[in-house]
C-alpha positions, 0 to 999 in steps of 0.5 A: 258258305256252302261248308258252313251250311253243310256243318249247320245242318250236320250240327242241328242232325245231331243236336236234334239226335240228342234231344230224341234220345232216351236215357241210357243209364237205368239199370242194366238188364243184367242187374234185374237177371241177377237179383232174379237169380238170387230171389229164386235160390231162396226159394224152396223147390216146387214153389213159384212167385208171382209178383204184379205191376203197379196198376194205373191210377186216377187223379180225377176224371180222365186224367191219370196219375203220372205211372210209377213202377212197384219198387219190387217189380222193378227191382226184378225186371226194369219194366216201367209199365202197368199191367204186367205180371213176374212169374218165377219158377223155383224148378225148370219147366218144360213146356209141350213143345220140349222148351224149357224156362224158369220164369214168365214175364207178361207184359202189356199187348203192343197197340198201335191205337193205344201207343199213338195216345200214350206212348210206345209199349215194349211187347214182348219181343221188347221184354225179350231183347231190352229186359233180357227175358226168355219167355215174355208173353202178352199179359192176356195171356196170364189170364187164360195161362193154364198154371195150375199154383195149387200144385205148388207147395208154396205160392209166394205173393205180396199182400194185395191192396186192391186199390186199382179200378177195372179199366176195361179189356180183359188184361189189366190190373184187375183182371190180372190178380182176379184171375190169379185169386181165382187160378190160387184158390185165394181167400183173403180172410186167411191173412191177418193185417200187420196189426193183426199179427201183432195182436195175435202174436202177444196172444199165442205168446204169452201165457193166459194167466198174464193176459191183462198185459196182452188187453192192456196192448189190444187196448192201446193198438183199438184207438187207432185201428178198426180192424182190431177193435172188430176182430172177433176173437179179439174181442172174444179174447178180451171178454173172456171171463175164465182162463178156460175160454182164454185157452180155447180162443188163443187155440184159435189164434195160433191156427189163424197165425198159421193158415191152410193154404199154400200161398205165402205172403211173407217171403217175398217181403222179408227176403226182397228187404234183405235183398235191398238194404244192401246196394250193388255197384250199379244201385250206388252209381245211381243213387249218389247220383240222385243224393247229389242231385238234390244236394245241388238243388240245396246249394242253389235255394241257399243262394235264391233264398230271398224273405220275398219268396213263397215256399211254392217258389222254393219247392219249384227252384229244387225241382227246377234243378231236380229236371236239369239233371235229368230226373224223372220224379222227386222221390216224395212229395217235396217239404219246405216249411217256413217258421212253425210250418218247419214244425210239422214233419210232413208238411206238403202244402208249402203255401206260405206265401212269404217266408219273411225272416222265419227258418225255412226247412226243406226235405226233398229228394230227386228221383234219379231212374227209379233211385230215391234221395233224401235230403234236409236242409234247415236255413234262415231266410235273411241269411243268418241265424237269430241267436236263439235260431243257431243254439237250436241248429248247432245241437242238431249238428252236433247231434247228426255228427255224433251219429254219422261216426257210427255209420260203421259196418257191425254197428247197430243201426238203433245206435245213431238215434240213440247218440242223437237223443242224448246229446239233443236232450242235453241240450234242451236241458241246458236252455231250459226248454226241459226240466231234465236230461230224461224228460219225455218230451215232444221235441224229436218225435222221430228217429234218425236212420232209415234206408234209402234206394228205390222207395224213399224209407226203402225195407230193410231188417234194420240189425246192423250197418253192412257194408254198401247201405246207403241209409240216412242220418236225420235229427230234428228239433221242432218246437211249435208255437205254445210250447211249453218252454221260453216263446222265443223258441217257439217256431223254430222246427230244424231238420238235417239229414243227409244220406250216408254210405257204408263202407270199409272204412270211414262212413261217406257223406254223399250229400255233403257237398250241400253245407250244413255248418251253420257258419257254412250255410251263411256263406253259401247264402252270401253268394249270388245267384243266376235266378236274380236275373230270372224275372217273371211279368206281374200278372196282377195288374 
């Protein structure tokens, strides 16, 4: 008995070990020093980059939104916490002391008081031994830093949102980029909004004698933006009575487009999208690792799916499996449409009490250390396909198969969508819900392939496929009630999408282990499953 008892506790020591355990297999430091390495070989000499930390953000009155990292700033660091600043050094600097550095990560001030609240914060002594930083300050620090970036040929930033409170104290988000503006000399109205630089660029570029095709863009891009229709020498452009004046204004937009100022906001965005449209080993480790993930989550509603069950049920049995495996998030806010609401593209209320004998579809993705999935399934909630159900699903299908095959290293990344368009309106045409194979229609409002990694549609140039990108394959139909074709199509919106791996050879379905032939689908459905068992008092008598 004494043995046994000896084992017990032995046994419970260790069990408890495991359960205070914190995950191992985030990125390793090495990873975040090596993507370090190849941002700051880009950048030109006597340049720095100074990238901050997402801030904290609130949800409603004391209570705070759950923090996630900027992918970016993760990306070159692996600090999961706010209030945080990455300087990058083009050249070595030397310090008073005679130390030398090439980069500063300012973190938050370890906190006694703080960390009883919130939890344990790295520090910099953390930031030095777990991140693998030489130089690690406290963030307040940064904000008294005597860094003098106007000496700098180029200061590199991303643009600032400046959505993020002043939480008091003097080193958070806020106080950070104030003091960075105000060290920069940073004057916001130099940079151009994206649709901005759009309008300007048709502007510069196009000849005054051809400018009705340029007002013919400004006033196709003023209904959905403010910041065009107020822009000031837009509307002087578009108002301009001689080509004279037209002259003079596209002078002043050329100069706008180039702005006096040493900081550069469109570095990092376009060198960090082509640093992470194609993965390491390490990124594809994880991210399969998420794909499967959430592929499991698919298999196991396949399974539960009962008429009886809300869209709130089967969102909660994919996170359900979501946290089994251990991951932290879903990557988006997670859909799952029942009937027409399969319609809507971003549909999150998922509130539909009872999804019946509709089609259910469902696109989410686990968020696995700081790696995104993406994937859809389309199933019947009675477990087999109407007629009119599986002659929309098997288009689909056909057209997603289409698609994957040029997943192939070389290959336009626009191909796939265009394969999928073909074969999905041709058949549409073939059931009558169009009159031609080159009708415009409502049907596939979106395109197939996007990027995925550590943000859900993660940047990228979007030229060709290259070897090691994980990028997703997604037609659709969706046909809402009162469309323009036969009733019984109507309600029935279908999405499949799975997340595809470049390689050498034959492209890899990483999310494939979820069925997606309509006669696959009806199988799984057919099996039993463990949460039959799993019943829940009524709490409404």
């Amino acid at each position: 008995m004494k043995i046994f008892k000896t084992l017990l506790i032995a046994f419970l020591a260790i069990s408890f070990q495991g359960f205070s355990q914190t995950p191992t297999d985030y990125l390793s430091k090495e990873f975040h020093k090596e993507r370090r390495d190849v941002l700051r070989s880009k950048m030109p000499a006597n340049s720095v980059a100074v990238l901050f930390a997402n801030p904290l953000r609130n949800r409603a009155n004391d209570v705070d939104y759950v923090f996630h990292q900027d992918p970016n700033f993760y990306y070159l660091t692996g600090y999961r916490e706010p209030n945080a600043v990455l300087v990058l050094f083009s050249d070595t600097i030397t310090d008073e002391n005679g130390n030398t550095y090439n980069e500063i990560l300012y973190v938050q001030k370890r906190d006694k008081r703080a960390e009883q609240w919130n939890g344990k914060r790295l520090g910099t002594e953390g930031a030095k031994t777990e991140l693998g930083f030489s130089k690690s300050l406290n963030a307040e620090e940064f904000v008294n830093a005597n860094i003098d970036f106007k000496k700098f040929d180029k200061v590199f930033i991303e643009k600032f949102n400046d959505d993020y409170r002043n939480l008091g104290g003097n080193a958070d988000t806020f106080d950070l980029v104030k003091g960075f503006k105000i060290k920069a000399g940073y004057n916001p109205k130099l940079f151009l909004t994206g649709i901005q630089e759009y309008v300007y660029s048709n502007i510069a570029e196009t000849p005054v004698e051809s400018s009705a095709n340029v007002i013919q863009i400004i006033n196709r891009v003023e209904s959905r933006s403010d910041e065009v229709k107020e822009d000031e020498l837009i509307k002087k452009y578009k108002t301009a009575t001689s080509n004279e004046l037209k002259k003079e204004i596209k002078q002043k937009v050329s100069l706008a487009l180039k702005p006096k100022t040493n900081i550069d906001v469109k570095f990092l965005p376009t060198h960090l999208a082509t640093m992470r449209e194609v993965k390491t080993a390490e990124e594809v480790k994880l991210l399969t690792k998420a794909v499967r993930i959430s592929a499991v989550g698919q298999i196991e509603v396949m399974k539960a799916m009962k008429p009886h069950m809300s869209e709130t049920e089967l969102q909660g049995i994919h996170e359900f499996v979501y946290k089994k495996y251990g991951a932290e998030y879903e990557g988006y806010p997670s859909i799952v449409g029942a009937g027409n609401n399969g319609c809507i593209l971003h549909y999150i209320e998922n509130n539909k009490t009872k999804v019946a004998n509709d089609l259910v579809l469902m696109d989410l993705g686990a968020e696995y250390r700081g790696f995104t999935a993406d994937v859809t399934r389309t199933i019947p909630a009675s477990g087999k396909f109407t007629k009119e159900q599986k002659e929309i699903y098997d288009i689909v299908y056909k057209a997603q198969e289409a698609g994957i095959k040029l997943y192939t290293i070389g290959t336009s990344m626009q191909a796939p969508n265009q394969a999928a368009k073909k074969i999905i309106n041709e058949g549409l045409y073939k059931l009558g819900i169009i009159k031609s194979i080159d009708e415009k229609h409502p049907y596939f409002p979106h395109g197939t392939s996007h990027h995925i990694g550590l943000d859900v549609h993660d940047p990228g140039n979007y030229n060709t496929f290259e070897e090691n990108m994980i990028v997703t394959m997604e037609p659709g139909i969706y046909i809402p009630e009162g469309s323009n074709c036969d009733k019984k199509y109507w309600g029935i919106g279908i999405r499949i999408e799975d997340d595809i791996l470049v390689t050498k050879t034959t492209p890899i379905n990483l999310s494939g282990e979820a069925p997606r032939k309509a006669e696959d689908i009806e199988k799984m459905m057919a099996k039993k499953t463990v949460l039959d068992e799993f019943i829940l008092p009524n709490l409404d008598n």
